[in-house]
N, C-alpha and C positions, 0 to 999 in steps of 0.2 A: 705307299702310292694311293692318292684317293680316288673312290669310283665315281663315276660320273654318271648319272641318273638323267637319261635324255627322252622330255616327255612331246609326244608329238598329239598337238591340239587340235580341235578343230570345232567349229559352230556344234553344238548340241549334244557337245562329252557328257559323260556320264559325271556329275563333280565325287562321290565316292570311287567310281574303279579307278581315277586319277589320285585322292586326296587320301584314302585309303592305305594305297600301296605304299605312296612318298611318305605318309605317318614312319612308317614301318624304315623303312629304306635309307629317311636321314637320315634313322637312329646310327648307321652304321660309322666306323672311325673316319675320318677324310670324306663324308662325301658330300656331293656336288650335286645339287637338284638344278636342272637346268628346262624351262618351257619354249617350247616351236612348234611355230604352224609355218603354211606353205608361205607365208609373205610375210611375217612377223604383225604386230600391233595384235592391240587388244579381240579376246577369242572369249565368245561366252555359252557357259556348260549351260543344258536343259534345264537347269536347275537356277539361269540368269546369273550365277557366279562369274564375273570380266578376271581374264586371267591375263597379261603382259607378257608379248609372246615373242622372241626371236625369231627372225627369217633361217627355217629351213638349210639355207645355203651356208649358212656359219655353223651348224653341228660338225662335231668331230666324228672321222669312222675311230670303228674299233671301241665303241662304248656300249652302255645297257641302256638298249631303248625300251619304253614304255607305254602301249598303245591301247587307249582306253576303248571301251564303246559307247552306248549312247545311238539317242535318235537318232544324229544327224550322222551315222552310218551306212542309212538307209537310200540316200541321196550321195552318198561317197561310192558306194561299191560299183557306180556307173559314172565316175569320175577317174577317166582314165589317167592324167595328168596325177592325180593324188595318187594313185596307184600305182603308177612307174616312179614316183619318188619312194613312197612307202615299201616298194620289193628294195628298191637299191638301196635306203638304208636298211633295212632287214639284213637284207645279207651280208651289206658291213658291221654289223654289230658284232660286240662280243657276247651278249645275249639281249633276246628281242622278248618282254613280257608284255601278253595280252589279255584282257579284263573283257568280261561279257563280250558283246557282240565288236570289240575288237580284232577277232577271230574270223567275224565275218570279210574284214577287208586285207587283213592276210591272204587269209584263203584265196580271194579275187585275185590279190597280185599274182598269186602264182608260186609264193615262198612254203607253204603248206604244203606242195605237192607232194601223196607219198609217205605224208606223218601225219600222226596222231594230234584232236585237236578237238577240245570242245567249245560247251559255250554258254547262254543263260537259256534256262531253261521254258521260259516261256515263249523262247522264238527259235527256237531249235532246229524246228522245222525249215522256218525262210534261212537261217544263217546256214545247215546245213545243204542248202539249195543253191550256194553261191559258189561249192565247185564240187565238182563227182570224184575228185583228184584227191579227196583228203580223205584222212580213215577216221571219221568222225566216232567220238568216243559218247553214249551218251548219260552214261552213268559213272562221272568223274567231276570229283571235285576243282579237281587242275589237272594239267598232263606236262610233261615231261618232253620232247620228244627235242635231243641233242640240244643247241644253244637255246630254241623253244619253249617258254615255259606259258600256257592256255590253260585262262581261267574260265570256269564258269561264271555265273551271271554277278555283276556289282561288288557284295559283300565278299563274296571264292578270292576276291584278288588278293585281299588280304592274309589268305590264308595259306594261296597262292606265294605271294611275295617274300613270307617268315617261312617260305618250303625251302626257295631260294637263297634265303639267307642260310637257313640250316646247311644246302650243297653247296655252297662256297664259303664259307664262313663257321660251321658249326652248327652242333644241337644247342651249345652253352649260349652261342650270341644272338641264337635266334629265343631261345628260351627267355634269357635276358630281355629282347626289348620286349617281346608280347608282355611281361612283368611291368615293365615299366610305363606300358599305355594300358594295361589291368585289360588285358584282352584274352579271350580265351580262343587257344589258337586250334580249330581242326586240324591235326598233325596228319592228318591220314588224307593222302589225294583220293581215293577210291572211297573215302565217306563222305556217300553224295546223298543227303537225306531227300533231296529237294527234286532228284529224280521220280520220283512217282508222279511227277505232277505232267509226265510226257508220255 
């Protein structure tokens, strides 16, 4: 059966916590990379990347979403409309991965409440400001926390996503693809070297 990779876009993505993970992610047997934002058409990361985006309303539940962060986060987490979409796929998912300040607009929905979650360290601060309801982690390379998988900042997601592969999938086929894109994977979520910088 193959997975289905459902990435949710938006003006000012991060194009690494996005391009990053999916590296990692196609590798897998069957899967299925799929892009959406709230209205479909073309959606462009900080970094001026135009990505072709399916409307929102055609994703399937029950699949692995993928929620990058990025500038234009910062202008979302007071986008109520993006936010009652973004809890309700959450909670349809069979798991929900978030990248740097991705976390921040979890949180806001309301799907965080309760669990453990981090996030990029250079804004730790505001992202941990966006709910009192989370158990904010701040010395974690990713977290864990049931279908939940919270990366810290841009490059974590990566290391983030080969975590994920290794708990659904194995240490062989996560070991496998970091070989095959010559990556050198932080296996350890709690080796956060990038923490001292908070």
């Amino acid at each position: 059966m193959p997975i289905r990779i459902q990435t949710l876009l938006f003006d000012g993505f991060e194009a690494l916590d996005v391009f990053g993970p999916v590296e990692i992610l196609s590798k897998l047997p069957d899967a299925v990379i799929e892009y959406f934002s709230l209205s479909g058409g073309f959606v462009k990361s900080a970094q001026f990347v135009e990505v072709a985006t399916k409307p929102i309303s055609s994703a399937l539940p029950q699949q692995v979403w993928l929620i990058p962060g990025g500038p234009g986060t910062r202008k979302l987490v007071e986008d109520d409309r993006f936010l009652a979409v973004l809890g309700k796929i959450a909670e349809q998912s069979s798991y929900c991965l978030s990248v740097c300040t991705g976390s921040a607009l979890l949180a806001k929905s309301g799907v965080l409440d309760g669990l453990k979650a981090t996030s990029n360290k250079r804004v730790f601060d505001w992202v941990s400001s966006t709910s009192a309801n989370v158990l904010w982690i701040k010395k974690a390379r990713w977290v864990v926390s049931g279908k939940y998988y919270i990366s810290s900042g841009v490059s974590a997601g990566m290391d983030m996503a080969l975590g994920f592969v290794r708990d659904i999938y194995g240490e062989e086929e996560a070991e496998s693809i970091a070989r095959r894109i010559e990556y050198f994977w932080n296996k350890d979520s709690q080796a956060d070297l990038f923490a001292k910088s908070i």
